[in-house]
N, CA, C and O atoms as CSV, one atom per row, in Angstrom:
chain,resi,resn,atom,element,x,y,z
A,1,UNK,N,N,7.674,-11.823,-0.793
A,1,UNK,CA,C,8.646,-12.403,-1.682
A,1,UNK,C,C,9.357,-13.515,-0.924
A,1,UNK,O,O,9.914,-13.251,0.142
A,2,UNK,N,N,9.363,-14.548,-1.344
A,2,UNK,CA,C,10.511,-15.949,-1.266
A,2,UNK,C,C,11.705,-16.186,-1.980
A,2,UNK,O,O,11.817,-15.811,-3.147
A,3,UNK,N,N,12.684,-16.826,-1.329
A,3,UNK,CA,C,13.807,-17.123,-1.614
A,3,UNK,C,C,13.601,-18.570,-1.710
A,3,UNK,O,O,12.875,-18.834,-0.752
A,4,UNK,N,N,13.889,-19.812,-2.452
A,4,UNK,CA,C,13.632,-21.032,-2.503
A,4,UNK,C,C,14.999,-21.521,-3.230
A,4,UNK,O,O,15.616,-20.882,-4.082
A,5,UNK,N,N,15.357,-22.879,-2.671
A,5,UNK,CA,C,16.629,-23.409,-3.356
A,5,UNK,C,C,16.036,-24.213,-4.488
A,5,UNK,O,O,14.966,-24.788,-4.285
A,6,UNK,N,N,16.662,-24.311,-5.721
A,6,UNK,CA,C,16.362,-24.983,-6.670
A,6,UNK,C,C,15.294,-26.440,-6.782
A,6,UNK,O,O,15.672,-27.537,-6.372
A,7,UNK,N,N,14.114,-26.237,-7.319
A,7,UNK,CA,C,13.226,-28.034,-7.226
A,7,UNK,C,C,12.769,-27.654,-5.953
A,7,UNK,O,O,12.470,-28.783,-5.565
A,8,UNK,N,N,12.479,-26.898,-4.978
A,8,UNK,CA,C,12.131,-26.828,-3.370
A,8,UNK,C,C,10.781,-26.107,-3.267
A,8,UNK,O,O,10.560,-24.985,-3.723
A,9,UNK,N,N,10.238,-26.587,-2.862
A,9,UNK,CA,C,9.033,-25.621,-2.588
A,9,UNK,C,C,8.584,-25.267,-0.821
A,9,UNK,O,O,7.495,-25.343,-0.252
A,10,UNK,N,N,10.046,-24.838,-0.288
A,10,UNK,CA,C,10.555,-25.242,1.503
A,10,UNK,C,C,11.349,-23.282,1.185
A,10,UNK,O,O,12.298,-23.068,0.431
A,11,UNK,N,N,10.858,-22.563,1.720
A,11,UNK,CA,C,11.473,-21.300,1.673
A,11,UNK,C,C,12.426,-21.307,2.380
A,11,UNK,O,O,12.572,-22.156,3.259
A,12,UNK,N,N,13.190,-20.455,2.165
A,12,UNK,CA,C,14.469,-20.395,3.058
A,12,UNK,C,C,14.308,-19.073,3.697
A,12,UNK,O,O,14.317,-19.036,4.928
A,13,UNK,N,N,14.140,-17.817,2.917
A,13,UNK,CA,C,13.768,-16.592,3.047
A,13,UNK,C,C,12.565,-15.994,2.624
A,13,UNK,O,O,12.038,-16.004,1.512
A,14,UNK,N,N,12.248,-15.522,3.578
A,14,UNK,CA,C,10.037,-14.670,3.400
A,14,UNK,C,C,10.966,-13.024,3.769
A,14,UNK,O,O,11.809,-12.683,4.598
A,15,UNK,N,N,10.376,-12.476,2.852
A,15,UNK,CA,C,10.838,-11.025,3.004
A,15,UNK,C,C,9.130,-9.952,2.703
A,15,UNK,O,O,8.589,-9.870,1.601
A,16,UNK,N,N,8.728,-9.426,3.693
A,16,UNK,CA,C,7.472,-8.960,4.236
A,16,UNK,C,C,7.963,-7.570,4.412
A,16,UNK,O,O,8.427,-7.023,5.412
A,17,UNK,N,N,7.628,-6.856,2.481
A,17,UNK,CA,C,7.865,-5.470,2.675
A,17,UNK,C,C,6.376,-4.554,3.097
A,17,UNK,O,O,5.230,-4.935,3.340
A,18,UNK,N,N,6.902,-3.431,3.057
A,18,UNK,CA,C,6.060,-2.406,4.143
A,18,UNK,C,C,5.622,-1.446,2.377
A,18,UNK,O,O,6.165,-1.642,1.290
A,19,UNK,N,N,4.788,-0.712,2.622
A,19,UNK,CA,C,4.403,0.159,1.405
A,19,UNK,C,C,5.333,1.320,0.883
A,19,UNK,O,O,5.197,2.067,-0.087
A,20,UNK,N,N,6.595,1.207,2.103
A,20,UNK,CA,C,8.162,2.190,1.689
A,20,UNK,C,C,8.864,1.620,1.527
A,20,UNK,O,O,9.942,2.180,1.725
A,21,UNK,N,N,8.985,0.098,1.056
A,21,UNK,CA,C,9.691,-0.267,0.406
A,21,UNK,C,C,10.727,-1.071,1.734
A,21,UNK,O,O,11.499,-1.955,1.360
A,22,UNK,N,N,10.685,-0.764,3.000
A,22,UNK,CA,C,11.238,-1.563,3.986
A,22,UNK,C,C,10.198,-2.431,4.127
A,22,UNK,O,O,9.031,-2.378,3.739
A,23,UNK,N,N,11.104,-3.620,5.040
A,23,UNK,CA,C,10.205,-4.888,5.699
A,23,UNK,C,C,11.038,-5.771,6.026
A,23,UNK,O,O,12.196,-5.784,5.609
A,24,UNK,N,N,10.488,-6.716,6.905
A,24,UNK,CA,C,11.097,-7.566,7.514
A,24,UNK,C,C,11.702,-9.328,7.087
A,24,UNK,O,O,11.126,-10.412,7.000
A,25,UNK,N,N,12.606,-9.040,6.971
A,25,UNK,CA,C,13.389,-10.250,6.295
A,25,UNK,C,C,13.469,-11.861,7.011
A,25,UNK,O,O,14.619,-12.295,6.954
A,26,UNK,N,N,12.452,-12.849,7.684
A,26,UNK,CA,C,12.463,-13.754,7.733
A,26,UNK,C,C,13.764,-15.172,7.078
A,26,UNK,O,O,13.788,-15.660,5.948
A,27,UNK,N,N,14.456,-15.415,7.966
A,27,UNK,CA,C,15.021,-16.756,7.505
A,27,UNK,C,C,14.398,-18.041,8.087
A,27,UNK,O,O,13.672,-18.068,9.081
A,28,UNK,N,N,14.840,-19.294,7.212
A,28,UNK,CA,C,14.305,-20.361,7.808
A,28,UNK,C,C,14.902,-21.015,9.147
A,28,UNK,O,O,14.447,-21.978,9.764
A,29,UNK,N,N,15.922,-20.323,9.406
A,29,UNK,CA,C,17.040,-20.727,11.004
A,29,UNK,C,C,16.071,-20.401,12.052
A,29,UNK,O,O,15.854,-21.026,13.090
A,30,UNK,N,N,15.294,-18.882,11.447
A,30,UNK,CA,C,14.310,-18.143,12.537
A,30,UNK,C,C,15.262,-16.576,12.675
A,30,UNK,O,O,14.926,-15.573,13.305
A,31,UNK,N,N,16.272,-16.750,12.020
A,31,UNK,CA,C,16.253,-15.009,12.386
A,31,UNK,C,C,16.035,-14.568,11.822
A,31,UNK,O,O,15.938,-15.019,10.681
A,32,UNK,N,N,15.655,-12.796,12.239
A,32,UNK,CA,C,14.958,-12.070,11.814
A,32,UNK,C,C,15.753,-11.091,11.092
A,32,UNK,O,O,16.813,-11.544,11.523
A,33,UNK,N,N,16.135,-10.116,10.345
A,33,UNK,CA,C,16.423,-8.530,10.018
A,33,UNK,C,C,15.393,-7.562,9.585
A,33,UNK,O,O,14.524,-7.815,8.751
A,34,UNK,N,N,15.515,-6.664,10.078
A,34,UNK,CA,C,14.854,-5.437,9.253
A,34,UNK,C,C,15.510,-4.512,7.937
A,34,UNK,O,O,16.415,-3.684,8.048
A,35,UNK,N,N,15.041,-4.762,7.109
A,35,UNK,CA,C,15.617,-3.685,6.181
A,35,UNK,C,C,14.667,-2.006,5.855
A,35,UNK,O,O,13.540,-1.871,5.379
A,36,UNK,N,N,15.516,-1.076,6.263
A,36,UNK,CA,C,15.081,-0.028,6.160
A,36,UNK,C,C,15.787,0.902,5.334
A,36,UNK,O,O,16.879,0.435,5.009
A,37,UNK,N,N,15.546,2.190,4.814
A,37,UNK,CA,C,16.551,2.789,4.483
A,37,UNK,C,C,16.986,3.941,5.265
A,37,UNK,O,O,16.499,4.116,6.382
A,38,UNK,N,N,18.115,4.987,4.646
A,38,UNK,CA,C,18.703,5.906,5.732
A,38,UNK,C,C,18.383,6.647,5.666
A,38,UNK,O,O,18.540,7.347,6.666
A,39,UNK,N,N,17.737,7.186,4.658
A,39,UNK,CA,C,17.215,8.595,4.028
A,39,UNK,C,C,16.053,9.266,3.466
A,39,UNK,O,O,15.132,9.183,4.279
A,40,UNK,N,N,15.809,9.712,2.722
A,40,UNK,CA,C,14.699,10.299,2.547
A,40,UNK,C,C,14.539,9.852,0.910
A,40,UNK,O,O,13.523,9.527,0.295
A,41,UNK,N,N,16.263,9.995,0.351
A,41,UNK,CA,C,15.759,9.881,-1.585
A,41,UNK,C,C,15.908,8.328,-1.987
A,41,UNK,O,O,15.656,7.865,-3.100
A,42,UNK,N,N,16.595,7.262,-0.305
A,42,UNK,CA,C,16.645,6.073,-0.155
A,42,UNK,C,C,18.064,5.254,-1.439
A,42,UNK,O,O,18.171,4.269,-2.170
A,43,UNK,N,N,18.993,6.641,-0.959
A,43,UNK,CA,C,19.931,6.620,-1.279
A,43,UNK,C,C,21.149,5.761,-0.614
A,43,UNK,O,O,22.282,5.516,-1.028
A,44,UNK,N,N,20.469,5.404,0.575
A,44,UNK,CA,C,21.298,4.498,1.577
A,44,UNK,C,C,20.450,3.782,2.247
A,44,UNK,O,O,19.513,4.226,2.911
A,45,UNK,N,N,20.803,2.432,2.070
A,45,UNK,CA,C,19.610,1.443,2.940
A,45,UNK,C,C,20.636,0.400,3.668
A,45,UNK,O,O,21.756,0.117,3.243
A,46,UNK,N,N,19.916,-0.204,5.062
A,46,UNK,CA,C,20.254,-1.304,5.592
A,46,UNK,C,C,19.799,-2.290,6.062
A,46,UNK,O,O,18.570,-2.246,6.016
A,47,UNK,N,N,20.243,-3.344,6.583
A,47,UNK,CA,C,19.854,-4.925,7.283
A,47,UNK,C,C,20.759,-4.670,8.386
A,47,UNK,O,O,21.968,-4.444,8.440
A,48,UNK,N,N,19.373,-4.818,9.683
A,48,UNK,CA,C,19.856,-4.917,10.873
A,48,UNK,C,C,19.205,-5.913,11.595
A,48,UNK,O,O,18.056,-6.107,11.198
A,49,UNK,N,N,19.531,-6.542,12.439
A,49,UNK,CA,C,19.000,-7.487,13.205
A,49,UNK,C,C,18.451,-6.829,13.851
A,49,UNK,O,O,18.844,-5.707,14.172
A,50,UNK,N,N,16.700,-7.696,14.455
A,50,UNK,CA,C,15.958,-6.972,15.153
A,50,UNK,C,C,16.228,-6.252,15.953
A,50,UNK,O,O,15.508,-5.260,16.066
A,51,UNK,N,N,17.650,-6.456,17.081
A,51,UNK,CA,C,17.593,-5.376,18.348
A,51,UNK,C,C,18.276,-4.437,17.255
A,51,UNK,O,O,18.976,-3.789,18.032
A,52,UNK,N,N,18.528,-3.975,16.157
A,52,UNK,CA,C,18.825,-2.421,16.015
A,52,UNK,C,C,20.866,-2.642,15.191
A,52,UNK,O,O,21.428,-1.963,14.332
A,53,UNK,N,N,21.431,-4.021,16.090
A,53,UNK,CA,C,22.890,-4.046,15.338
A,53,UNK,C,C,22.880,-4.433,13.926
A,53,UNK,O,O,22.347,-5.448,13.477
A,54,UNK,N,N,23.761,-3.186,13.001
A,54,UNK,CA,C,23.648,-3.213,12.171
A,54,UNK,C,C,24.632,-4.452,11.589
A,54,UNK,O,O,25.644,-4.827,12.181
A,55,UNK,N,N,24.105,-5.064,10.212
A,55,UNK,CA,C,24.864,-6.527,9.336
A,55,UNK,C,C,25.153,-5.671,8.220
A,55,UNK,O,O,26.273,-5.165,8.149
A,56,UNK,N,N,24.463,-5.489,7.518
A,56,UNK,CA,C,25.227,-4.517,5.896
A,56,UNK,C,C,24.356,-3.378,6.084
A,56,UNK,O,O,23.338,-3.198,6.752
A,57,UNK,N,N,25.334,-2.365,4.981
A,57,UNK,CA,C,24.879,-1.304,4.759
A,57,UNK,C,C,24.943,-0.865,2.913
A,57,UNK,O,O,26.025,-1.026,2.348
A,58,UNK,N,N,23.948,-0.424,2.244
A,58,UNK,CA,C,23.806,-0.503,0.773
A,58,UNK,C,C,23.662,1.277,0.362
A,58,UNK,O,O,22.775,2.116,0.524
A,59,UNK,N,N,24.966,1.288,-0.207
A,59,UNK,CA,C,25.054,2.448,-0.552
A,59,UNK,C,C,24.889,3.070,-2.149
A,59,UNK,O,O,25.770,3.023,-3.008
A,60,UNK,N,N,23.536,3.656,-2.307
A,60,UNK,CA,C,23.757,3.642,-4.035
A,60,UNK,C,C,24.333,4.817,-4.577
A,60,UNK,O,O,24.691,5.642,-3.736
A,61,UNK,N,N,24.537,5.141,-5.933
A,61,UNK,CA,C,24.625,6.436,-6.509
A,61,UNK,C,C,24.034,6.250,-7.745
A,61,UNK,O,O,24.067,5.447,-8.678
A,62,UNK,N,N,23.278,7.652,-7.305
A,62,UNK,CA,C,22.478,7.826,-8.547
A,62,UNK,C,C,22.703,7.761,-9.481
A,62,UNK,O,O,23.849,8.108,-9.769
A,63,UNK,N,N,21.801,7.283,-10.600
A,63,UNK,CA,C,22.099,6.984,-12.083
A,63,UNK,C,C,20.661,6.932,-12.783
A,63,UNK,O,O,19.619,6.536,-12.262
A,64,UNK,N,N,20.807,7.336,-13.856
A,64,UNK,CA,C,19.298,6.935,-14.850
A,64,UNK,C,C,18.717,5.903,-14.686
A,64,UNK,O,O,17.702,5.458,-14.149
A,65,UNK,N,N,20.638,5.212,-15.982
A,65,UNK,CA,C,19.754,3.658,-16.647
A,65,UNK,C,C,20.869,2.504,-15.601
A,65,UNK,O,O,20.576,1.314,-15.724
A,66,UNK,N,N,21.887,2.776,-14.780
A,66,UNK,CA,C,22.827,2.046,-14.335
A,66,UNK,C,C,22.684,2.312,-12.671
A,66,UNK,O,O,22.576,3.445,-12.202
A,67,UNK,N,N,22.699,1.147,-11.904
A,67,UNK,CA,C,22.421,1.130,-10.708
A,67,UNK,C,C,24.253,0.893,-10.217
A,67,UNK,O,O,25.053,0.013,-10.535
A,68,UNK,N,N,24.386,2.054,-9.374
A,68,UNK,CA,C,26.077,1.416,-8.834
A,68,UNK,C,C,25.598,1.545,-6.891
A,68,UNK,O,O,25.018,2.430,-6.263
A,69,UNK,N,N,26.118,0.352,-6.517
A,69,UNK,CA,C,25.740,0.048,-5.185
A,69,UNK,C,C,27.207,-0.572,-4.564
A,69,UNK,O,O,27.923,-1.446,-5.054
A,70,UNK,N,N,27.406,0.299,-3.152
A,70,UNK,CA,C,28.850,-0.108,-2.447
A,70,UNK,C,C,28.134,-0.741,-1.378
A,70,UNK,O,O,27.185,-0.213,-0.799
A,71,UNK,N,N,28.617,-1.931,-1.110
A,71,UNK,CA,C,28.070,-2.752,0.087
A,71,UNK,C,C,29.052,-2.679,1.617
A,71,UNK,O,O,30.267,-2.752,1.435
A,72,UNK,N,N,28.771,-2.599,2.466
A,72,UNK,CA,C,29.625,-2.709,3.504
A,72,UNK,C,C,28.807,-3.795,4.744
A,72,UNK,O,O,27.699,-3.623,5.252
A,73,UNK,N,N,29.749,-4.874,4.976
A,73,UNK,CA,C,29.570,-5.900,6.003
A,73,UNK,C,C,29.755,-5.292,7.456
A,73,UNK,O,O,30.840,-4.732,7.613
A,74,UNK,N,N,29.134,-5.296,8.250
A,74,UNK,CA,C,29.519,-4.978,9.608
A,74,UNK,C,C,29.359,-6.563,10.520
A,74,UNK,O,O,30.116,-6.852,11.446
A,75,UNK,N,N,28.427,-7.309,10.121
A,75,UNK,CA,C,28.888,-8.472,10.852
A,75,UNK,C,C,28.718,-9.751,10.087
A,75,UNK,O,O,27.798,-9.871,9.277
A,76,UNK,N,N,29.549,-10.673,10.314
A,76,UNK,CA,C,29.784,-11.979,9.914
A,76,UNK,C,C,28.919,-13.113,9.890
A,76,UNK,O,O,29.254,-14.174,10.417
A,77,UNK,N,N,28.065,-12.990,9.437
A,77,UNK,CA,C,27.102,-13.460,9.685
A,77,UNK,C,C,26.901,-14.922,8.623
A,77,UNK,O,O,27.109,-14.635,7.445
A,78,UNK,N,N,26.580,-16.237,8.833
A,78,UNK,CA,C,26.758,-17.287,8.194
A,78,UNK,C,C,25.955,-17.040,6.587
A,78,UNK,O,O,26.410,-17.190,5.453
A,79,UNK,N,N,24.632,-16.620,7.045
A,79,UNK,CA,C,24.076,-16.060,5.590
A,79,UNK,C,C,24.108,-14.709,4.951
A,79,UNK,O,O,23.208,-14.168,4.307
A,80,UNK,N,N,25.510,-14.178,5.292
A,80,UNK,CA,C,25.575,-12.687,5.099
A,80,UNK,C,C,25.900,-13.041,3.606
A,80,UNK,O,O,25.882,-11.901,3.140
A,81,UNK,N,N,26.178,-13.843,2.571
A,81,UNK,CA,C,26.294,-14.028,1.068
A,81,UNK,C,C,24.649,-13.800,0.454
A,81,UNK,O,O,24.322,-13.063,-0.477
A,82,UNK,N,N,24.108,-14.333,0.963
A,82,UNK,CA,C,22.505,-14.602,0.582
A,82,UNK,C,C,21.743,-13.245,1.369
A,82,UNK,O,O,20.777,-12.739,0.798
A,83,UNK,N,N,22.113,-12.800,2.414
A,83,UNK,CA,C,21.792,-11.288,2.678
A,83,UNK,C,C,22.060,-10.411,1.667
A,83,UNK,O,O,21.173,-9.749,1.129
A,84,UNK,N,N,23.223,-10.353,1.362
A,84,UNK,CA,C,23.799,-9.270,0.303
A,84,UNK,C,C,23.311,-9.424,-1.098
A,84,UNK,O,O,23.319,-8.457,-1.859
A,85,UNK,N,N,22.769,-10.918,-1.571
A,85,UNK,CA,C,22.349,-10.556,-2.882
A,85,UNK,C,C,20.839,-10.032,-2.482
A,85,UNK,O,O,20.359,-9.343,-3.381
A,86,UNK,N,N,19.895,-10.218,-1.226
A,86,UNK,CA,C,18.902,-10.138,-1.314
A,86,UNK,C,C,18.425,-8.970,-1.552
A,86,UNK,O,O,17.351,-8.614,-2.038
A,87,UNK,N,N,19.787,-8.107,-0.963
A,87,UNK,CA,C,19.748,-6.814,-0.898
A,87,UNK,C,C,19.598,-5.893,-2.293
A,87,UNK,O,O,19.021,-4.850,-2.602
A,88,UNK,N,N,20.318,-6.728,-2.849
A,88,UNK,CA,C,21.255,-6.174,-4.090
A,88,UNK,C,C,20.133,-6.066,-5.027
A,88,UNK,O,O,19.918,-5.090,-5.745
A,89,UNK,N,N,19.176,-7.535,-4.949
A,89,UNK,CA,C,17.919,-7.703,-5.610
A,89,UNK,C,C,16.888,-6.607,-5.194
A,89,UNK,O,O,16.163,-6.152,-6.079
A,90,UNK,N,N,16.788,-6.229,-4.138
A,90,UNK,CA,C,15.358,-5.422,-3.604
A,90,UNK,C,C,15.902,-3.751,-3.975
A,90,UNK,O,O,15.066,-2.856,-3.843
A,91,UNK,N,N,17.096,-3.450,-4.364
A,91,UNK,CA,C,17.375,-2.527,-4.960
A,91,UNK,C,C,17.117,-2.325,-6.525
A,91,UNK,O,O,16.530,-1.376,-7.044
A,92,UNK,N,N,17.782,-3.611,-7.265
A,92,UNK,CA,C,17.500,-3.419,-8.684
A,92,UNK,C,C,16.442,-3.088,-8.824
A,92,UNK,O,O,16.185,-2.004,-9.348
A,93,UNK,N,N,15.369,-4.048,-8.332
A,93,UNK,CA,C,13.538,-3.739,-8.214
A,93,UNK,C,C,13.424,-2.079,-7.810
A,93,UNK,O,O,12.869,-1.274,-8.558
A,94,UNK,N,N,13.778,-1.864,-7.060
A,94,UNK,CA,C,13.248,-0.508,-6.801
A,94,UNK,C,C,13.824,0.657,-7.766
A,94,UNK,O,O,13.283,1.762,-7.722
A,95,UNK,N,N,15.109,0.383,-8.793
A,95,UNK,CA,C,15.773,1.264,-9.173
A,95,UNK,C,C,15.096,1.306,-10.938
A,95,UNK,O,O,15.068,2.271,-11.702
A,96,UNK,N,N,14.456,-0.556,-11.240
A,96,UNK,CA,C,14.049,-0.931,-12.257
A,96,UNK,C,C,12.928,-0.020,-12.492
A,96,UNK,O,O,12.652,0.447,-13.597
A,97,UNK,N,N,12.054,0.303,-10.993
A,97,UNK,CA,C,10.796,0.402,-11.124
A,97,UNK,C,C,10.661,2.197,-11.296
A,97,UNK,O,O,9.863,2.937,-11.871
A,98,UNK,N,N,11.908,2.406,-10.457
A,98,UNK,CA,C,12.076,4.478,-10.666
A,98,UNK,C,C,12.481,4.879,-12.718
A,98,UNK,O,O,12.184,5.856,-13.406
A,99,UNK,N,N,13.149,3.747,-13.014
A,99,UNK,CA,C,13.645,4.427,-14.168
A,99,UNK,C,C,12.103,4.237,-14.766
A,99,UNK,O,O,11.447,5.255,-14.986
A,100,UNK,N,N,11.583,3.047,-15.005
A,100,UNK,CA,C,10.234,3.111,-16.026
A,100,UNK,C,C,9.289,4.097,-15.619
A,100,UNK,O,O,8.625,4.423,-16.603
A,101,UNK,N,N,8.929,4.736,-14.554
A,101,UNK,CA,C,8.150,5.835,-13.962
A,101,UNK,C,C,8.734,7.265,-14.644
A,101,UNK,O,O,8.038,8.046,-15.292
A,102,UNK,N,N,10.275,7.441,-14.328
A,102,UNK,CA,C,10.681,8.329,-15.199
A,102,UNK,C,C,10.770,8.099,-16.748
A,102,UNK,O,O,10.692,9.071,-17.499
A,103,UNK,N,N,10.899,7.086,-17.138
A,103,UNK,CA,C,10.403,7.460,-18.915
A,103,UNK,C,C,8.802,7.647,-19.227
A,103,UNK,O,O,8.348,8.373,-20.111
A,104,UNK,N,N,8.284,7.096,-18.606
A,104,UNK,CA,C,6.477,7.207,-19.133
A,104,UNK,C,C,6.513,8.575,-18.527
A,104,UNK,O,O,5.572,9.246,-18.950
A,105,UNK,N,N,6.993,8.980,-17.994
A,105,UNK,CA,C,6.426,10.202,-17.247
A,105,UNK,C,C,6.910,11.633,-18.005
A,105,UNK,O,O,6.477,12.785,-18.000
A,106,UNK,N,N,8.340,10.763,-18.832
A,106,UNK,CA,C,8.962,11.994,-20.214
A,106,UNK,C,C,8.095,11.860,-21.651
A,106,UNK,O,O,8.074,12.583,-22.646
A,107,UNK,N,N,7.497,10.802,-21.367
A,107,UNK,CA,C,6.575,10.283,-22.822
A,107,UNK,C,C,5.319,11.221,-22.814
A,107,UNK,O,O,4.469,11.121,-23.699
């Protein structure tokens, strides 16, 4: 997945997920994060810079049809605005993709 600024065909962000749904978050500056999650029901996920210090932390609570997510900043980071929606995005996707699994699966 790419992040691209409007009319651009110059990525800004390459995000290179893994088959659990973590992977490694590429910017165009050159740094790197990993996003992984904390848990097992992936009820808590984060973005850490490669050596391991953590930048946000994405906290959800469960819901059917409504995704509620508490974000917490741990460092200041110039693209920590564009981190946090990326985040915010790779959750909806994953939360979009649990609810339609659970209705076909009540059908």
């Amino acid at each position: 997945m790419t992040v691209r600024t409007p009319d651009s065909e110059k990525d800004i962000v390459l995000f290179r997920p893994s088959w659990t749904g973590s992977g490694i978050i590429e910017l165009n500056t050159g740094s790197r994060f990993q996003w992984k999650s904390k848990n097992f029901f992936n009820t808590e996920w984060y973005m850490t810079y490669e050596n391991g210090e953590n930048v946000l932390n994405f906290k959800t609570k469960p819901s059917f049809m409504k995704l509620y997510v508490r974000v917490e900043i741990f460092r200041d980071v110039r693209e920590i605005s564009m981190l946090a929606a990326l985040g915010m995005y790779l959750l909806k996707i994953m939360h979009d993709e649990a609810t339609m699994v659970s209705i076909m699966a009540s059908a």
